[in-house]
C-alpha positions in Angstrom: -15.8 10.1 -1.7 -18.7 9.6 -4.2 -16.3 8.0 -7.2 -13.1 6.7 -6.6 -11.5 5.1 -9.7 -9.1 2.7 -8.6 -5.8 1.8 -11.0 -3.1 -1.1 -10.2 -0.4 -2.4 -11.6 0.3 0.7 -13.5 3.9 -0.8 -14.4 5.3 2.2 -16.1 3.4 1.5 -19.0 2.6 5.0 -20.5 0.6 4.7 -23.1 -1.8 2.4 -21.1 -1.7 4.8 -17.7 -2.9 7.7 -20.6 -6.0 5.4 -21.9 -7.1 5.2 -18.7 -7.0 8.4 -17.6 -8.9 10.0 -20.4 -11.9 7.9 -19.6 -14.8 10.2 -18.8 -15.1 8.9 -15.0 -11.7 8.6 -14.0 -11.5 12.4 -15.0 -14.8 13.3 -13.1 -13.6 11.0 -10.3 -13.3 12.4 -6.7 -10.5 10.1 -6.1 -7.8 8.2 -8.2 -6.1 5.0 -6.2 -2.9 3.9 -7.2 -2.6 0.6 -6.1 0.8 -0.1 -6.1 3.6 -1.9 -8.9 3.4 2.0 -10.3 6.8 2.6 -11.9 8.3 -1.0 -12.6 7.9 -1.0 -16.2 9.7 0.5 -19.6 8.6 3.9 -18.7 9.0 4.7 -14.8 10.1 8.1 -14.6 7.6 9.5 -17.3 4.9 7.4 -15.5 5.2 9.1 -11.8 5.9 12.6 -13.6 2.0 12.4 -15.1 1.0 10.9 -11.7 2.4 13.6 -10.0 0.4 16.3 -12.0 -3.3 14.7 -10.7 -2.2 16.0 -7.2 -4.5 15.8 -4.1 -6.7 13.7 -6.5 -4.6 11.0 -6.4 -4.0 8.6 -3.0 -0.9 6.4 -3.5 -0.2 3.2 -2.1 3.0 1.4 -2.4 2.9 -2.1 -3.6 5.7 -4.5 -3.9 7.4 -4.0 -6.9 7.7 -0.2 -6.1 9.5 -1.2 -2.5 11.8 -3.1 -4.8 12.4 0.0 -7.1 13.6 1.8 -3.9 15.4 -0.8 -2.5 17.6 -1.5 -5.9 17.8 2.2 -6.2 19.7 2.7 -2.9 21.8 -0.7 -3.2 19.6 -2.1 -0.4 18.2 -5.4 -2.9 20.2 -8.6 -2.0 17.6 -11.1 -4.0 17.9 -11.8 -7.5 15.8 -9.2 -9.2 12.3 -10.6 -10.1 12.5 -9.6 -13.7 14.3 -8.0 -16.4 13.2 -4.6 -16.4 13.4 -3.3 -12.4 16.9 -3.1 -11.7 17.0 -0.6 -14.7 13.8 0.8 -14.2 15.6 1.3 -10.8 18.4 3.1 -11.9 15.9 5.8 -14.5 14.5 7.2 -11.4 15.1 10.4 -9.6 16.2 10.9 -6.4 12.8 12.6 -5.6 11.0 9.9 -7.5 12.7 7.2 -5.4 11.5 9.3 -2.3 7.9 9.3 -3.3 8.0 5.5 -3.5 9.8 5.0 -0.3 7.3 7.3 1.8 4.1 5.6 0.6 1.8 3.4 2.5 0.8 0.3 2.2 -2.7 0.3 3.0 -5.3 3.5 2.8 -8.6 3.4 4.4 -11.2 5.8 2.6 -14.9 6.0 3.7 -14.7 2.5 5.7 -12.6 1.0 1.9 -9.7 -0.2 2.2 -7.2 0.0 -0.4 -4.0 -2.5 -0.5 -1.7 -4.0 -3.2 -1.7 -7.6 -2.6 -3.7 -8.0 0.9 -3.8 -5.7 3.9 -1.0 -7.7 5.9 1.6 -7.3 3.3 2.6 -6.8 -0.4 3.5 -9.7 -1.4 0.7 -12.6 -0.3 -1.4 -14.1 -3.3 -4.6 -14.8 -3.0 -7.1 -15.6 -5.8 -11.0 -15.1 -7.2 -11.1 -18.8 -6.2 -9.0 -19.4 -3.4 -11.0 -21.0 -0.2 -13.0 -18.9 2.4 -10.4 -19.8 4.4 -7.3 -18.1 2.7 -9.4 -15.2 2.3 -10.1 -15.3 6.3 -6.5 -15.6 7.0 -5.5 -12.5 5.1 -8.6 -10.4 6.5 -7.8 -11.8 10.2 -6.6 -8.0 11.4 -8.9 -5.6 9.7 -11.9 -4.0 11.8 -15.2 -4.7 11.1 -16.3 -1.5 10.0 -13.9 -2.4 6.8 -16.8 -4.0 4.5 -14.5 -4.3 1.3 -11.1 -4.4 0.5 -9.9 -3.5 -2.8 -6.3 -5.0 -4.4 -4.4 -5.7 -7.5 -1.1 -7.5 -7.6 -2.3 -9.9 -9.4 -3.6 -8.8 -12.7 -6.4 -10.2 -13.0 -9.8 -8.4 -12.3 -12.6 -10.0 -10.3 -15.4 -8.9 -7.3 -16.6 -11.7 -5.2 -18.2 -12.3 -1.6 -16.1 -13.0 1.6 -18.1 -13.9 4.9 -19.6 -10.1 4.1 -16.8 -8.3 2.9 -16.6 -7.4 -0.6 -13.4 -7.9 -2.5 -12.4 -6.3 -5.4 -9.2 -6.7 -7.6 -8.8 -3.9 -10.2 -6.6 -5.8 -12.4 -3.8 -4.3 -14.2 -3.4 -1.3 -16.0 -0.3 -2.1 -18.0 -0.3 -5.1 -17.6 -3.5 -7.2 -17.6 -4.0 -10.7 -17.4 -7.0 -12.4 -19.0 -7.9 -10.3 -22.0 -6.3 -7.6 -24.0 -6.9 -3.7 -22.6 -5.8 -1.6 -19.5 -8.4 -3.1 -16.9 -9.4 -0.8 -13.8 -11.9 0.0 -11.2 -14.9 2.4 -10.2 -16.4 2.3 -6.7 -19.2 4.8 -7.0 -22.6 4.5 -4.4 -24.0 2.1 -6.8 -21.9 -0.6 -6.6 -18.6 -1.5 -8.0 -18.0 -1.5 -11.9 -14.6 -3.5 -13.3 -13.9 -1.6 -16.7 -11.8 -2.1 -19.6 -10.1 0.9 -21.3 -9.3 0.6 -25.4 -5.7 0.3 -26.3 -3.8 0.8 -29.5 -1.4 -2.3 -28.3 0.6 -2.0 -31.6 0.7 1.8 -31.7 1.3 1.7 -27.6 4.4 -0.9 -28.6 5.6 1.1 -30.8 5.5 4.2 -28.9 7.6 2.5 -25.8 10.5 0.8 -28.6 10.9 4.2 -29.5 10.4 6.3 -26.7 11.8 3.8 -23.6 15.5 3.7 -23.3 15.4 0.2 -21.7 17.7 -2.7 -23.7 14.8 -5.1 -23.8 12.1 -3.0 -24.5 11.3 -5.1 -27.8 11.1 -8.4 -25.8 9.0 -6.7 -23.3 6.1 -5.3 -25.6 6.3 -8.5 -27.0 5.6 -10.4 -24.2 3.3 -8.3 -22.3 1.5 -5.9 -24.9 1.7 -7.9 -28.1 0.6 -10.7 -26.2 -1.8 -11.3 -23.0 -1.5 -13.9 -20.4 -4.8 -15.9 -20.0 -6.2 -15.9 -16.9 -6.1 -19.5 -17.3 -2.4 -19.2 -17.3 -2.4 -16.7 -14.9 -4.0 -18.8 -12.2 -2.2 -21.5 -13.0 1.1 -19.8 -12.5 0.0 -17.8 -9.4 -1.5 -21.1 -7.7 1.5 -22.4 -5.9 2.0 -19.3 -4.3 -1.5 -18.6 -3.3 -1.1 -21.7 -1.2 1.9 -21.1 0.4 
């Protein structure tokens, strides 16, 4: 794999998932990741139907958010639901839709890479830009050592630092990205490792999904998470107690 363009936290935000994919190298790329929290969002079926059509191009991996979608689909979710929008996002989805979720991976390892959602334990653990050597050690404790970088998203926020040798790479968020405005993604070409930033219409994009989405609180949602971004001040801040759990 020459180019792999890596995309997270898709969160069945059409308009966004579209940006990306017209960029120049994610459509000459040999490989598109999905790093997981694909469908959770005010557009979930639309969102896996344009997936679908990038076929062998595109390696999926499940991430948290999207094992929730397929537990609430099959009446399997005891917890309360994390946010407003899954258990109907839940309920929007196909049966094959909810199959494709339920089948992925969690982990993919491509040309010694390894791809995860959160970290290559689990789906769920948080761990941060800044969190100690440590932390980072702790998470990395069962990968091999021909594994020199681990790439993630989960928590919307991109960044590539160091770890004891490793490179780690979080590709942010696609639909919804914490720190500044803009679908943010990944490149991994042999050069090294790019973090990009994709322009969005976030008006035009909100008013798409109001009209198009059928989901009650579609309104409250473009407000809070296109109209608006997170800093990744607040972001970290938020995020911080759990990293350290």
């Amino acid at each position: 794999m020459e180019r792999v363009a890596v995309l997270a936290d898709i969160h069945g935000v059409l308009p966004a998932l579209e940006a990306v994919l017209a960029e120049p190298d994610v459509r000459s790329a040999d490989a598109i990741v999905l790093a997981g929290d694909i469908a959770s969002g005010p557009q979930p079926v639309e969102t896996l139907d344009l997936l679908k059509e990038l076929g062998d191009r595109a390696v999926w991996v499940r991430g948290n958010a999207d094992r929730e979608l397929v537990e609430m689909a099959r009446k399997q979710y005891d917890d309360d639901p994390p946010d407003a929008v899954s258990p109907w996002a839940a309920t929007q989805l196909r049966p094959d839709q909810v199959e494709l979720l339920a089948a992925l991976p969690t982990t993919v390892t491509l040309d010694n890479v390894l791809y995860c959602h959160a970290t290559p334990q689990n789906d769920v653990d948080v761990v941060l830009v800044d969190s100690p050597i440590a932390r980072w050690a702790q998470v990395f404790s069962d990968l091999p050592d021909e594994v020199r970088t681990v790439v993630c998203g989960h928590t919307h926020m991109p960044f590539a630092r160091q770890v004891d040798r490793r490179l780690v790479v979080n590709a942010g968020s696609v639909g919804m990205p914490y720190g500044a405005p803009g679908p943010s993604w990944a490149l991994l070409t042999p050069d090294g490792v790019q973090l990009r930033r994709s322009a969005l219409d976030t008006a035009a994009a909100a008013e798409r999904i109001v009209q198009e989405s059928t989901y009650p609180g579609r309104q409250e949602w473009v407000d809070e998470y296109l109209l608006h971004t997170y800093s990744d001040t607040e972001a970290l801040e938020a995020f911080r107690p759990r990293s350290e759990a």
